[in-house]
C-alpha positions in Angstrom: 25.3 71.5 20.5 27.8 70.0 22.7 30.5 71.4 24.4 32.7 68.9 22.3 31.7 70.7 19.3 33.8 73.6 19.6 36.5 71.2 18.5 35.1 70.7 15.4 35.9 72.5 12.2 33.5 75.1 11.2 32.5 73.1 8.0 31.9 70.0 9.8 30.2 72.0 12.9 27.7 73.4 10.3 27.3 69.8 8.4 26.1 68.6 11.5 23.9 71.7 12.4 22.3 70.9 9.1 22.1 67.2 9.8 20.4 67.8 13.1 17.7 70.7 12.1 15.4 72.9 13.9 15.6 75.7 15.8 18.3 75.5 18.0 20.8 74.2 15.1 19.8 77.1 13.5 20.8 79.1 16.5 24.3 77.3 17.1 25.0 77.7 12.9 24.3 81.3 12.7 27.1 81.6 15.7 29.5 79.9 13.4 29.1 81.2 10.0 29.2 84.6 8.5 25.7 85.5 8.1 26.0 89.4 7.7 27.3 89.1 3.6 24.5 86.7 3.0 22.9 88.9 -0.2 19.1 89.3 -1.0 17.4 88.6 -4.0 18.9 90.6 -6.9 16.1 89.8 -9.1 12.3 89.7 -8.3 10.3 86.1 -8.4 8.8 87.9 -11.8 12.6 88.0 -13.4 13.6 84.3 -12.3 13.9 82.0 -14.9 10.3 79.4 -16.2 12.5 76.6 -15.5 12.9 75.9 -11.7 15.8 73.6 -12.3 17.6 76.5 -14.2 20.4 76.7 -11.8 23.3 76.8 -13.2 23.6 80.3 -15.0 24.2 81.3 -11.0 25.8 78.9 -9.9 29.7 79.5 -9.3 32.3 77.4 -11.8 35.4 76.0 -11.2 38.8 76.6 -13.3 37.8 74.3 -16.2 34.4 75.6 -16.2 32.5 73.1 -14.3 29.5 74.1 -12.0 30.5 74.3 -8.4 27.5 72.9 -6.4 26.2 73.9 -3.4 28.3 73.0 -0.4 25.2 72.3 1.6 22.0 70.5 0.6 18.7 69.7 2.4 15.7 67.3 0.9 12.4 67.4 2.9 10.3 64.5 1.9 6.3 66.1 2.2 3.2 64.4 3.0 0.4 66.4 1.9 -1.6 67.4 5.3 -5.2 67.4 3.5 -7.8 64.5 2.2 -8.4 63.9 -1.6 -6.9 65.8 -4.0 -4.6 69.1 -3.0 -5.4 72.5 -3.8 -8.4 73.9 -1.5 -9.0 77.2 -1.9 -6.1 79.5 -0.6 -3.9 76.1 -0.5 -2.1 77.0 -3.9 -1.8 80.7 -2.9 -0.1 79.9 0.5 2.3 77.9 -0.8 3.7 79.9 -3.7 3.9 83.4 -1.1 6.5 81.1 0.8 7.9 80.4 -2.1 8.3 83.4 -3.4 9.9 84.7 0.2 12.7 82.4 -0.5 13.2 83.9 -3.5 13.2 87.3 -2.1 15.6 86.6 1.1 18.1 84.9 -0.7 20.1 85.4 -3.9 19.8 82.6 -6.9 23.3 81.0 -6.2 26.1 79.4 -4.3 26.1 82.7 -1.9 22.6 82.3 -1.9 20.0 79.6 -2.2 19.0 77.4 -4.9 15.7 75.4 -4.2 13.3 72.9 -6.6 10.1 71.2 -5.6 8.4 67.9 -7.1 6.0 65.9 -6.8 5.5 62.0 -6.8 2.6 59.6 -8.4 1.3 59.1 -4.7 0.5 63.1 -5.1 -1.3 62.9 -8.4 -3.2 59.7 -7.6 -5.0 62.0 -4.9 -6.7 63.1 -8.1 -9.4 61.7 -10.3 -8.1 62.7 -13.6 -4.6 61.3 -14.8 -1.7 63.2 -15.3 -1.3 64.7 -18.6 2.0 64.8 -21.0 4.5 63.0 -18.5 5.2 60.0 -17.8 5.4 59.4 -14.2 6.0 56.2 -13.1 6.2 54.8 -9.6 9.4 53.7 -8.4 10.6 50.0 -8.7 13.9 48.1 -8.2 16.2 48.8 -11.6 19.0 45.9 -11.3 18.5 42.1 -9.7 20.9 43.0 -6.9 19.2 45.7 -5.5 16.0 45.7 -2.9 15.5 49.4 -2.2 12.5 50.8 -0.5 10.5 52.7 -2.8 9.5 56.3 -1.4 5.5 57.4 -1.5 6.0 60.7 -0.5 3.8 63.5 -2.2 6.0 65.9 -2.8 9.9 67.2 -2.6 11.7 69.6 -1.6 15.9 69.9 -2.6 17.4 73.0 -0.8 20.9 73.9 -1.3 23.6 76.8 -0.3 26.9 77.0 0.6 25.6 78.3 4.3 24.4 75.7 5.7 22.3 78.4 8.1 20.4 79.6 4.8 19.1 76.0 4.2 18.2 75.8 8.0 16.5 79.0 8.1 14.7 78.2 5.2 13.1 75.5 6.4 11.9 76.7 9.7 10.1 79.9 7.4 8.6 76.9 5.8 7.2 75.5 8.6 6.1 78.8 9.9 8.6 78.7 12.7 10.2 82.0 11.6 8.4 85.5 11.1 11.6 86.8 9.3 13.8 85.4 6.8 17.4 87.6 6.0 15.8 90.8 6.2 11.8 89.8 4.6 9.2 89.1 6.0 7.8 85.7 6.2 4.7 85.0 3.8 3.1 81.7 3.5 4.6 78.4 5.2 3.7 74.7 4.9 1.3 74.8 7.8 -1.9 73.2 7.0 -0.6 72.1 3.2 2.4 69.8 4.1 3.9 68.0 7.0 7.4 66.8 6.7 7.8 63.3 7.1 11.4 62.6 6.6 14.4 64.6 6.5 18.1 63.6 4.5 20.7 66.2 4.3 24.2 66.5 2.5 27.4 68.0 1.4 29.8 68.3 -1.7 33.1 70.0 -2.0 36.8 69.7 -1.9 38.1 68.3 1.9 34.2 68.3 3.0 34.3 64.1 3.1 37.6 64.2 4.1 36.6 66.1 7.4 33.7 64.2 8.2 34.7 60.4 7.6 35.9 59.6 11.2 33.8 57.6 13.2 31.1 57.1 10.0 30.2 53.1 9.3 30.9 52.6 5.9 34.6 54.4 6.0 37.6 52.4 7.2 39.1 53.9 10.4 42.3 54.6 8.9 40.5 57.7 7.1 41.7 57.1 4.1 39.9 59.7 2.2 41.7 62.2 0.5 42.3 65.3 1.8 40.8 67.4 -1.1 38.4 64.9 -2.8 34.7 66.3 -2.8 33.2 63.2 -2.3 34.1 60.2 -0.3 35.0 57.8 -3.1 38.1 60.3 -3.7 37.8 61.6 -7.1 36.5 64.7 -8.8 32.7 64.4 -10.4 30.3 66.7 -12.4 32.8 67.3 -15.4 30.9 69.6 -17.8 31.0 67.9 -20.8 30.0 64.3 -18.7 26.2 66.3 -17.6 23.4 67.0 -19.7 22.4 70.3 -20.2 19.9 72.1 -18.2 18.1 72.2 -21.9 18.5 68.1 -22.7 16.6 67.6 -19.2 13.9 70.0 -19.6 10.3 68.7 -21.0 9.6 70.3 -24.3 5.9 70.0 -25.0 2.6 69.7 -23.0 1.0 71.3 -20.3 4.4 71.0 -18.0 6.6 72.2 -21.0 9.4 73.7 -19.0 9.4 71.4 -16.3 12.0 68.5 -15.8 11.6 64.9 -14.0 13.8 63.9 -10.7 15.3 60.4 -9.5 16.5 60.2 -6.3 18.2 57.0 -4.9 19.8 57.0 -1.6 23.2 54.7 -1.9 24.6 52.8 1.4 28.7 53.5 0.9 30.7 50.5 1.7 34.4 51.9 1.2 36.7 49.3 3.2 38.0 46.6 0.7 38.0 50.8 -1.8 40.4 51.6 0.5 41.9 48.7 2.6 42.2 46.3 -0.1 41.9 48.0 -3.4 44.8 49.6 -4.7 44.7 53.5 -6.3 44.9 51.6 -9.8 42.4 49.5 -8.9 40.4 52.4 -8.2 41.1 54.7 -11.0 40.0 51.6 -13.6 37.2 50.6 -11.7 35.8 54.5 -11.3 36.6 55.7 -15.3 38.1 52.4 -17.0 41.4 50.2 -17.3 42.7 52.3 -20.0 43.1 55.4 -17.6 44.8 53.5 -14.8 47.1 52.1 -17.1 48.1 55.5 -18.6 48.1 57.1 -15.4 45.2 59.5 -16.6 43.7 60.7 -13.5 46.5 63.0 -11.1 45.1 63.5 -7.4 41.6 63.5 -7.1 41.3 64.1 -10.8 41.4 67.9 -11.0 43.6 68.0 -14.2 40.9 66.1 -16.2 39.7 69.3 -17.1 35.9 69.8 -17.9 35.9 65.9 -19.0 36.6 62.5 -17.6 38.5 61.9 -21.0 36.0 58.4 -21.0 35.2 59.4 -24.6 38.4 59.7 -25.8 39.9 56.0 -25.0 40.2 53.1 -27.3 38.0 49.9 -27.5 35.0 49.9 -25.4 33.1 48.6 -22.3 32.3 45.0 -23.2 36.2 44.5 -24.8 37.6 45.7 -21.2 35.2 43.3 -19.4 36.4 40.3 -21.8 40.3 41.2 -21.7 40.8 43.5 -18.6 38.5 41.5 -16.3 37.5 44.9 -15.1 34.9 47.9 -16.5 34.8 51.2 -15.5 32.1 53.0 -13.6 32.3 56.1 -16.0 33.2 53.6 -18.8 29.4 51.8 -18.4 27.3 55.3 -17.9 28.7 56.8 -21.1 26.7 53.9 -23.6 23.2 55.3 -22.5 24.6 59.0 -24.5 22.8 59.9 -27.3 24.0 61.7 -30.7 27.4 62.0 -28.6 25.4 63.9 -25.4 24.6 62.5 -21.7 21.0 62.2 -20.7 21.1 63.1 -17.5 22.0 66.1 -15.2 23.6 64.9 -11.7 23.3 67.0 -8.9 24.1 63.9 -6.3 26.2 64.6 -3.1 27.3 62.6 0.1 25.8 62.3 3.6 26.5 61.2 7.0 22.7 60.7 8.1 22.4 58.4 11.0 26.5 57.9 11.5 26.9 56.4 7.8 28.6 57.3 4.8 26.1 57.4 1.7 25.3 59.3 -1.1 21.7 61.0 -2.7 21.9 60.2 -5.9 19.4 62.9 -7.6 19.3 63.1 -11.3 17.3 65.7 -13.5 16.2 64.0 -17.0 13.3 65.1 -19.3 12.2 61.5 -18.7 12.0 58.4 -15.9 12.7 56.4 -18.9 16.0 58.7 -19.5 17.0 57.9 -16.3 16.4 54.2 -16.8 18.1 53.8 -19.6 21.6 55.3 -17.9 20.9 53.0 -14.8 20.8 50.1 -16.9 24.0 51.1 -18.6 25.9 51.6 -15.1 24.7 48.4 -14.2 26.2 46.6 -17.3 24.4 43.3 -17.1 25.6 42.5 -20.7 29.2 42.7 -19.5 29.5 40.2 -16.6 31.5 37.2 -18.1 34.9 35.8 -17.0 36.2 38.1 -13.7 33.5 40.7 -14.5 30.6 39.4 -12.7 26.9 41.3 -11.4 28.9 43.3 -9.1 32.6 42.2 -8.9 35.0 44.3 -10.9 32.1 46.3 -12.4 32.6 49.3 -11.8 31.8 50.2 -8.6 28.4 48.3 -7.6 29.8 46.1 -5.3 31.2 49.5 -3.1 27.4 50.8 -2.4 24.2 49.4 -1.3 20.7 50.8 -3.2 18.3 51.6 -0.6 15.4 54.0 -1.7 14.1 54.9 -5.0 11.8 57.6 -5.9 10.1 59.7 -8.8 9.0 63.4 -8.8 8.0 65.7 -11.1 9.2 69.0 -11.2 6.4 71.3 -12.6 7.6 75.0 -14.4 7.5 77.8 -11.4 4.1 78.8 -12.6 3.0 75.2 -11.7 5.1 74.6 -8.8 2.4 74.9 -6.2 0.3 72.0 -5.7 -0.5 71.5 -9.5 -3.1 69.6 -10.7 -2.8 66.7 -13.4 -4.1 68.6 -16.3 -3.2 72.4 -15.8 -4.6 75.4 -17.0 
């Protein structure tokens, strides 16, 4: 670290510490954080919840009742280290001991860590046999304006805390670099099973954009970000009742019963003419719809919305707004791919500042691709561009972000979560 960074915030210090990784960011973030109230594991790997996406029963909630997510978030994207397909003898048994020493160091929770690992069709087409009871496709463009690179990675990991040394530190155990993690010693590592071959890291939380939008591409240099908004577009996200449950996501039959499926896109922010041009109306109808800029629905950054975004409650719909309004909501689009009344998907997406630019990771849980599909297709509203409307113009808010990767994973049940094979026992 520099000496210029004892002008930073602590929040935006540790962001970057994060951002940066290794051992020495480790070393400068454990300076600047409280590290000493950091709890262990109050429950053994053997009392932790099948599900390995079952995060929210620890998670922290707001007011309203809304999850809180992790302020801090790490994804490693892996590249299995062997030939053929994974899983040589001790391979499997290496892997989950370091798993289960995350477990043990840290607490399930906000205060603690949180952590899911999946794995992509490159993994399972190391195997001969196919993979059994999920559809896994390979990643492909999902709209005609976008031309993301698809991710082959094997595997992947999502890390997240509200220290952003406990993400650090859990990474370097990973690789082996550390012999003790928060009081346990280290058992098992990546070395020899997984090298990590790219590394994207994030944040979510009130004022957290807000802190770190100066000097970013993709943010206008009058920072116009709000002050409290936990994500740079400026409004509140993850209303309760807008997520599918950790139940709707999960897989219900089949040999990864109790599993769920991940999309991760990594979106290119492009906020200038959001906040240069764009006026806050402009913004409220093109984030939830028309109907709530023109009530003046949305105070702030939307905290008095409650546990909802209220989209289910307005009058006419998504294709009348496009035809009278000349404008369609973001949250007005995503809501038509509900079914019986309930959301699809489970968002656990935050922004980053990789590389100087403002951007989000856009990772969704579903107990299908085709889930996920079918809500991308909705948010993209290709049935909706006549008159002012058009493929990205005043369509919600496609024409503010830029789709660069795509990717698929699996995430197995924690019995299956270390290097499983296409049909498990």
């Amino acid at each position: 670290m520099h000496e210029s960074d004892r002008g930073l915030s602590r929040r935006a210090f540790v962001r970057s510490a994060v951002a940066i990784g290794g051992a020495s960011a480790l070393s400068a973030c454990l300076q600047r954080e409280e590290t000493e109230d950091v709890p262990q594991a109050a429950l053994s790997p053997d009392e932790l919840p099948r599900r390995q996406h079952a995060w929210n029963e620890f998670l922290s909630t707001d007011d309203a009742g809304n999850v809180r997510p992790p302020e801090h978030h790490l994804l490693l994207g892996l590249e299995y280290a062997g030939d053929g397909p994974a899983g040589a003898t001790g391979e499997r048994d290496q892997l989950e001991a370091a798993f289960r020493t995350l477990e043990q160091a840290y607490k399930r929770g906000n205060e603690g860590l949180v952590f899911a690992m999946g794995y992509g069709p490159a993994y399972f087409d190391r195997f001969d046999a196919d993979l059994r009871g999920v559809e896994l496709p390979d990643p492909r463009p999902l709209a005609p304006i976008e031309d993301p690179t698809l991710d082959e990675y094997d595997a992947l990991l999502h890390l997240a805390s509200d220290y952003g040394h406990v993400t650090l530190s859990a990474e370097e155990a990973l690789k082996g670099d550390l012999k003790e993690l928060n009081g346990i010693t280290v058992e098992g590592s990546f070395d020899g099973v997984f090298e990590v071959a790219e590394r994207r890291t994030g944040f979510i939380g009130p004022g957290m954009p807000a802190e770190r939008q100066s000097g970013i591409s993709g943010i206008p240099d009058s920072e116009p970000v709000p002050e409290n908004a936990p994500m740079f577009m400026g409004f509140k996200t993850g209303f309760r009742q807008n997520q599918a449950s950790e139940d709707r996501v999960t897989i219900q039959d089949g040999l990864f019963a109790g599993g769920t499926t991940i999309h991760l896109s990594k979106l290119q922010l492009h906020l200038h003419q959001w906040y240069e041009q764009d006026s806050r109306s402009q913004r409220v109808a093109k984030m939830f719809s028309p109907t709530h800029a023109d009530k003046d629905l949305v105070e702030g950054v939307g905290e008095n919305l409650g546990d909802s975004s209220g989209i289910t409650e307005i009058p006419g719909s998504a294709a009348e707004d496009a035809r009278t309004e000349g404008t369609v909501g973001h949250a007005q689009k995503a809501v038509r791919a509900r079914e019986n009344g309930e959301p699809i998907i489970l968002r656990r997406d935050f922004d980053s500042t990789d590389n100087d630019t403002a951007s989000t990771h856009f990772l969704a849980l579903q107990r299908s691709i085709a889930d996920f599909v079918t809500t991308r297709e909705a948010m993209t509203g290709s049935d909706l561009t006549e008159g002012a409307v058009g493929p990205r113009m005043n369509n919600g808010i496609l024409q503010y972000l830029t789709v660069h990767n795509r990717a698929n994973y699996l995430v197995p049940p924690r019995g299956l979560r270390s290097l499983p094979a296409p049909t498990p026992q």
